[in-house]
C-alpha positions in Angstrom: -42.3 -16.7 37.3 -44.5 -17.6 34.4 -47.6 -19.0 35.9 -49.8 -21.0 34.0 -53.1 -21.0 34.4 -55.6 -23.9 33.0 -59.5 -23.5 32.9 -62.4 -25.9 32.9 -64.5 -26.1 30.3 -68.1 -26.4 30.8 -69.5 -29.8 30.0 -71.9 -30.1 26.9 -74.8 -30.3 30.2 -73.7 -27.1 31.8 -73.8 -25.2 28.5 -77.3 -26.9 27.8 -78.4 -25.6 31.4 -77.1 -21.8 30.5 -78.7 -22.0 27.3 -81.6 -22.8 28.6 -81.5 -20.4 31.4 -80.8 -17.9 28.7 -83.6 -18.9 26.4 -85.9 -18.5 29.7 -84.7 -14.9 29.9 -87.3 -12.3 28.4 -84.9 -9.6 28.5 -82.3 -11.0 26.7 -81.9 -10.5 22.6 -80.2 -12.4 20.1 -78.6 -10.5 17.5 -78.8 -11.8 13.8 -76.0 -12.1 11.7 -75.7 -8.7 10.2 -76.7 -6.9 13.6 -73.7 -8.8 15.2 -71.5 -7.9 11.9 -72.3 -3.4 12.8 -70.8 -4.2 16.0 -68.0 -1.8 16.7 -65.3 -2.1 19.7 -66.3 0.3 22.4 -63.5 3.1 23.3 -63.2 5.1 26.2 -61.3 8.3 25.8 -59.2 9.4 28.4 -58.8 12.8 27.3 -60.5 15.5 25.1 -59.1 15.9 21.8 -57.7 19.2 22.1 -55.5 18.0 25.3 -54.0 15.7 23.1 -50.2 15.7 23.7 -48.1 17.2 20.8 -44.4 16.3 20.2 -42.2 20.0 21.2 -41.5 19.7 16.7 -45.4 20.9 16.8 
């Protein structure tokens, strides 16, 4: 059951319109290159440190 799943790209038009639509956007911020280079992954923890689980050798 391997499904295979294809996506449409967006024509060089459409990704003109978002652009500009994003250009028009006064809340919206374009990080320079070093800005985008600090950016870290974001990780949720699902548990406190100290309820991490230990292996019964601990």
């Amino acid at each position: 059951m391997n499904e295979v799943f294809k996506f449409a790209r967006n024509t060089p038009e459409e990704e003109a319109e978002i652009q500009r639509g994003i250009d028009m956007d006064p809340t919206t911020y374009v990080l320079s290159d070093e800005e985008f280079a600090q950016l870290r992954p974001f990780v949720r923890r699902t548990f406190k440190p100290e309820e991490q689980a230990t292996t019964p050798d601990e």
